[in-house]
C-alpha positions in Angstrom: 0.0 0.0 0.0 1.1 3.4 -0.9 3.1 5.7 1.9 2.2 9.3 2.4 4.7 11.7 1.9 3.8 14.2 4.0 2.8 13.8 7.7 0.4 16.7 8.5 -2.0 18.5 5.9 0.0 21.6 7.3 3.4 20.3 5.9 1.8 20.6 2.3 0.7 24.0 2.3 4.1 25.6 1.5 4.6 23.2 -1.1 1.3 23.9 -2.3 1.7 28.3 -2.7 5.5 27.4 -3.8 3.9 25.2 -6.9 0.5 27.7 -7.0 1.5 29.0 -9.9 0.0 25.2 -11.7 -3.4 25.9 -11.1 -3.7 29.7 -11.0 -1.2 31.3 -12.8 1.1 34.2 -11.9 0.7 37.5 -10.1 -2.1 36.1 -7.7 -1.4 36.8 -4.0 -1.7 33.7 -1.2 -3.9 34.0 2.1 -4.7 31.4 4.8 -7.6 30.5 7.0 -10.0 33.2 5.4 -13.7 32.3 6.2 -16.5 32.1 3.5 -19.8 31.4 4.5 -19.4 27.9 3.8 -16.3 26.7 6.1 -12.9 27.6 5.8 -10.5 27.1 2.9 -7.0 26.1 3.9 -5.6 28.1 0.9 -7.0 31.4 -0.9 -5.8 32.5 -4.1 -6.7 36.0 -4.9 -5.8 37.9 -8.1 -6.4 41.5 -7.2 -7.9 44.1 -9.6 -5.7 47.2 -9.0 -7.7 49.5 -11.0 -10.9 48.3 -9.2 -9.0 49.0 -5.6 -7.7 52.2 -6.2 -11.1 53.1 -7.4 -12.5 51.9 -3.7 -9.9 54.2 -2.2 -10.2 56.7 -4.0 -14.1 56.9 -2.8 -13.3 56.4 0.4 -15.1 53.3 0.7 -14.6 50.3 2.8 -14.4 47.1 3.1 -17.7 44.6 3.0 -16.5 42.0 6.0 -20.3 40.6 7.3 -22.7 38.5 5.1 -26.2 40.8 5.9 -24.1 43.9 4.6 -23.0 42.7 1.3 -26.5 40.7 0.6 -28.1 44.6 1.3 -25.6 46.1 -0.8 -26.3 43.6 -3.7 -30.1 44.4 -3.1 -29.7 47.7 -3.7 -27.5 47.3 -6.5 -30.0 45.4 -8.6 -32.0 48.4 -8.4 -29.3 51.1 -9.1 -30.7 54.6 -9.5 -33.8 53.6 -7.4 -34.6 54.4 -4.0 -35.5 50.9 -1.4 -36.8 51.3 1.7 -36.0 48.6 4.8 -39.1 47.2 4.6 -38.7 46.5 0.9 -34.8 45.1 1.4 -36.3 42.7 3.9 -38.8 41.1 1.3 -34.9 40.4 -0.8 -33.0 39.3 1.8 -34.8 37.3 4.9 -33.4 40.2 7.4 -35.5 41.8 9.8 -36.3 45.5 8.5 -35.5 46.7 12.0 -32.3 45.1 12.0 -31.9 46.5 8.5 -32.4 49.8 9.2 -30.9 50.3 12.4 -27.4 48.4 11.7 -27.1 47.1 8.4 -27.8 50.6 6.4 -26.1 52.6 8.8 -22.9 50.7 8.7 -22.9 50.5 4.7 -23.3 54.2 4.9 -20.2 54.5 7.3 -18.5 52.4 4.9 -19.5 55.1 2.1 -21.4 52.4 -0.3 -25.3 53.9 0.7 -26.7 57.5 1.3 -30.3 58.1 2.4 -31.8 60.3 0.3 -35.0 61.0 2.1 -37.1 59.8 5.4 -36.5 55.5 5.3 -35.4 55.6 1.4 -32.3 54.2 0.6 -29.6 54.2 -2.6 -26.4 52.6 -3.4 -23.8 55.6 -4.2 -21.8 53.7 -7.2 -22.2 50.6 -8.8 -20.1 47.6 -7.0 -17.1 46.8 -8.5 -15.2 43.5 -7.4 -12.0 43.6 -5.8 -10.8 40.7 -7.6 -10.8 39.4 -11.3 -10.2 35.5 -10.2 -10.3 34.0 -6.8 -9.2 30.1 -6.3 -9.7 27.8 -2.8 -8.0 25.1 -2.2 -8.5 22.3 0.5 -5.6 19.8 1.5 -5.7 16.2 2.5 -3.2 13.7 2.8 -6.2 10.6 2.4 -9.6 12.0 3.2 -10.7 12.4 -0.1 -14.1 12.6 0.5 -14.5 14.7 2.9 -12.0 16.7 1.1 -14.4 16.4 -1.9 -17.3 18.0 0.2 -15.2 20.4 1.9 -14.1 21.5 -1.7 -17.5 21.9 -3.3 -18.7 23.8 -0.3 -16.0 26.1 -0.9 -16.7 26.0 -4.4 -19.8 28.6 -3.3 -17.6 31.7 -2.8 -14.7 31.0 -5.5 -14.2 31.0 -9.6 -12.4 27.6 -8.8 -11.8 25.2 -6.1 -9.2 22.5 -5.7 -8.9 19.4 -3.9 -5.0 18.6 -3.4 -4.0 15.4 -2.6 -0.8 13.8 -1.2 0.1 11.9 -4.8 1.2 8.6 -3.4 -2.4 8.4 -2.1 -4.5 10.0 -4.8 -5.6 7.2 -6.8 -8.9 6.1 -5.4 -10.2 9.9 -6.0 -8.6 9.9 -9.6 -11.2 6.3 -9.7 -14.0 8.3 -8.9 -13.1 11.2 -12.1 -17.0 11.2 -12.7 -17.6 12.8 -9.3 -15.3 16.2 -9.8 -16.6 16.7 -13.6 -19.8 16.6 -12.7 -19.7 18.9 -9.8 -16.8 21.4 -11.8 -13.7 21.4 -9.4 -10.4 20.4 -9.5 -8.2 17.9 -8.3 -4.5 17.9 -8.3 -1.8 15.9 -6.4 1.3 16.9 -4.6 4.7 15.6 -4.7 7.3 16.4 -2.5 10.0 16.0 -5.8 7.4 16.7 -8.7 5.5 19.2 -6.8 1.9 20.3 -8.1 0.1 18.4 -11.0 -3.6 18.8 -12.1 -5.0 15.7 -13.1 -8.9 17.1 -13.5 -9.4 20.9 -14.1 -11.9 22.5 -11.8 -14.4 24.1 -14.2 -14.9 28.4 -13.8 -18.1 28.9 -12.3 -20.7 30.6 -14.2 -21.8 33.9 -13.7 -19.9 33.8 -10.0 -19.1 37.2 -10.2 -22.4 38.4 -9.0 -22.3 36.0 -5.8 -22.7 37.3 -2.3 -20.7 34.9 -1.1 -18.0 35.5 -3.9 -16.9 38.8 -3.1 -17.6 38.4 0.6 -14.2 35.8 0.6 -13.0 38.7 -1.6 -13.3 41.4 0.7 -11.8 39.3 3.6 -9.0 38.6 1.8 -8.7 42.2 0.6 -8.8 42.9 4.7 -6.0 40.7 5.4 -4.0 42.4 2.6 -4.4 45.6 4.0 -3.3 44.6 7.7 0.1 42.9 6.0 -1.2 39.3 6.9 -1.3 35.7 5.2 -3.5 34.4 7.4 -6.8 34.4 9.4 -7.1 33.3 13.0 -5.4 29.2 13.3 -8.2 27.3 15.2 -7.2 24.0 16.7 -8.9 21.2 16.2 -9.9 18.8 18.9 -7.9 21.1 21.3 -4.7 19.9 19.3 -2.5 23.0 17.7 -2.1 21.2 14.0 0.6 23.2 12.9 3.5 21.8 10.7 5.4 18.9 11.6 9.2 20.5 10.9 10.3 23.6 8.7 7.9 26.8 9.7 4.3 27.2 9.3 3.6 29.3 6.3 0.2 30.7 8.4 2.2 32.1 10.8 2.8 35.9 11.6 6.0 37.2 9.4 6.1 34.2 6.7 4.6 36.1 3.7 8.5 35.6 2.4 8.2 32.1 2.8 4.9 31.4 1.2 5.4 34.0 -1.9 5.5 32.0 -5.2 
């Protein structure tokens, strides 16, 4: 029987950003641990739109970090140029009109993205512009393939792409089930601590993904942890146990953006 190369899923996430260029292509930036609304990615590749950020700066407006916000935003941006009032938001969104008018608007206004033009009518100030032209998860497992494969099309939700990454010695009995990732669009790819990173099914681009709430919400937290100078989100343990790498440093940690750059 096949022998993993690698002893943790930690030890293959520098190996994976090192190689990242396989499955994304250059100039995309790496981020860790960045929560979507669907679980947590172990790897987020983000290919920033520069005009589209200095455009955001430039109108002073920030950045989208809480699911009821952006899904408001998005309302109100299907009906650009038109006034909505809380009561009409709610009907689009499942949130309470009180909650919607006396948080959700008034923090989007703060954040310069909605004005109220009159007494309880509201209006997006701009059209929404994404910070980012392609966004790619990817989830790691040495052997758990399927719950890899679930974790992945979670993911899948918020991203152009998502990736399964396998250790390669132990990747054949998800390469048997090929049906599986075609059908449901993403990708797998093995890893090799010699040979490094090699597709072996292309994750298929989502379809019209760009006008998902839950898209540019992972978006927007990565574009937060760019602007703070980090690579990572909070590192939860799991089952009480820090799972970080088993030698060499932990890409995720504070001060490794050297390490994990590709």
């Amino acid at each position: 029987m096949p022998k993993a190369q690698f002893v943790r899923e930690a030890d293959m996430l520098e190996p994976i950003v090192k190689h990242a260029s396989a499955l994304m292509g250059v100039g995309s930036k790496v981020f860790f641990e960045v929560q979507s609304t669907s679980g947590i990615p172990d790897v987020v590749l983000v290919c920033f739109d520069d005009e589209a950020v200095h455009q955001r700066r430039s109108r002073s407006q920030g950045l989208i970090l809480d699911l009821a916000s952006m899904n408001v935003l998005f309302t109100l941006q299907r009906n650009l140029g038109h006034t909505l009032s809380p009561s009409e938001i709610a009907k689009q969104t499942r949130l309470s009109p009180g909650h919607i008018s006396s948080a959700v608007l008034p923090q989007l206004a703060r954040l310069g993205h909605v004005e109220k033009l009159s007494r309880g009518q509201w209006t997006a100030v701009s059209r929404f512009r994404s910070l980012a032209t392609r966004i790619c998860t990817i989830e790691a497992k040495i052997r758990d393939w399927r719950g890899g494969y679930h974790q992945t099309l979670r993911h899948g939700l918020a991203a152009d792409e998502a990736w399964l990454v396998l250790d390669a010695e132990l990747s054949a009995p998800a390469l048997a089930h090929r049906d599986w990732f075609s059908i449901a669009g993403i990708g797998l790819a093995s890893l090799d601590q010699e040979d490094g990173l090699k597709p072996l099914i292309p994750a298929k681009p989502a379809r019209h993904q760009r006008e998902s709430v839950y898209r540019e919400l992972l978006v927007e937290r990565a574009a937060e942890l760019c602007l703070r100078g980090k690579v990572s989100g909070p590192i939860h343990h799991v089952f009480g146990s820090d799972l970080t790498t088993s030698t060499g440093p932990d890409p995720r940690r504070p001060n490794a953006l050297e390490t994990v750059r590709s």
